[in-house]
Every structure is written in structure tokens, then in C-alpha cells.
N, C-alpha and C positions, 0 to 999 in steps of 0.2 A: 511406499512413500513417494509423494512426487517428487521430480528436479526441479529445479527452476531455473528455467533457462533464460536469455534473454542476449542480444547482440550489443557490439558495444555502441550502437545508437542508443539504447534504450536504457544503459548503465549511463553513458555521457548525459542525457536529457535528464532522469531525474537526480543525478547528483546537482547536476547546473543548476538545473530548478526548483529544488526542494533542498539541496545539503542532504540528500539520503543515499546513501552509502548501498554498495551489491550487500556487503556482509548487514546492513543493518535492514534491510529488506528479508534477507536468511533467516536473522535471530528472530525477526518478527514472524515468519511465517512459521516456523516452529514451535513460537513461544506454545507451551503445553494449554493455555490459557487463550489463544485466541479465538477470536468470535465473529463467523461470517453473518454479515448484519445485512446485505441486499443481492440481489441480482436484477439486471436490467441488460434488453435487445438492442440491439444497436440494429438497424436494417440493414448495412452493411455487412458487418464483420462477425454479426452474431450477440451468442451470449456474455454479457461479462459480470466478473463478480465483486465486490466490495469484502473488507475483512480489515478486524483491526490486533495488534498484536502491539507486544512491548521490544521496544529496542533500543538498547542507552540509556533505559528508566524512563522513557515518555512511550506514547503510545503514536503508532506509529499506522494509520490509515493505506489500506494496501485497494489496489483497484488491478485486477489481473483476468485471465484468462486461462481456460484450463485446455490443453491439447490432450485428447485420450488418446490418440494415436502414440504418441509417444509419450505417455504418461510426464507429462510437463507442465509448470506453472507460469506462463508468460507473464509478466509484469507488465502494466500499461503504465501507472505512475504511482509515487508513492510518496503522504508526504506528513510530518509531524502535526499533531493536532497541538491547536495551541489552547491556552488555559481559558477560562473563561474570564474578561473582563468585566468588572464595573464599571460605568459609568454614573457614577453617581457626581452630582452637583452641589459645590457647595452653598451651602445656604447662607445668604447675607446679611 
């Protein structure tokens, strides 16, 4: 099974900017239930992958990178999907 590793830029960055938590990145990447939904190149930095998982009861959008060298799962960001809205109008 992978690790997941990740420095504390990358814990600091997406808690700041999402409210996603190291441990709820964890629970998501484990959940028995999650689903990798894309991959995409970046010209730079290579491949990276998309995946979604449950953590806290929401679903929780993971965007990472896999090191096989040291069998590792870098997190790039991570962030809550939110519900879907209506916008419906009221009729007058």
C-alpha cells in the first residue's frame, strides 16, 4: 500500500486553502470506496492523477502524484466538493 507523503508546505497550503485536513486526505485516500476518475500531463512535472473519496461524510476531491520510486502518494491539492445548487427563480 502507498504512503502519503507530502512536506509541511503542502499540509500548510491545502488546509489554508481548502480546510482539508493531512488526516482527512488519509481517510479519503483509503476510503475502500474510492474512485480514480482522470489522469492528466502536465509538461513539466509529468503525470498526475485525480480521485475522489469520503472524509467527514462529504466527498472529498484528491489531485496527487504517485512516486514509484518510493512507493509514495504526493498530494498536490485537496478539496470538498460542494453540493449541487439550484438556482431557480421565483416566478412573479
Amino acid at each position: 500500500m502507498a504512503t502519503i507523503a507530502g512536506g509541511p508546505w503542502q499540509r500548510e497550503h491545502i488546509t489554508k486553502r481548502h480546510r482539508v485536513r493531512a488526516a482527512d486526505f488519509d481517510d479519503a485516500w483509503h476510503d475502500p470506496f474510492r474512485k480514480d476518475v482522470g489522469q492528466s500531463v502536465d509538461p513539466t512535472h509529468g503525470p498526475y492523477y485525480e480521485s475522489l473519496g469520503m472524509a467527514r461524510g462529504k466527498i472529498l476531491k484528491m489531485v496527487w502524484r504517485f512516486r514509484s520510486h518510493s512507493n509514495e502518494v504526493w498530494p498536490i491539492t485537496a478539496y470538498f466538493l460542494k453540493g449541487r445548487r439550484h438556482n431557480r427563480r421565483r416566478a412573479r
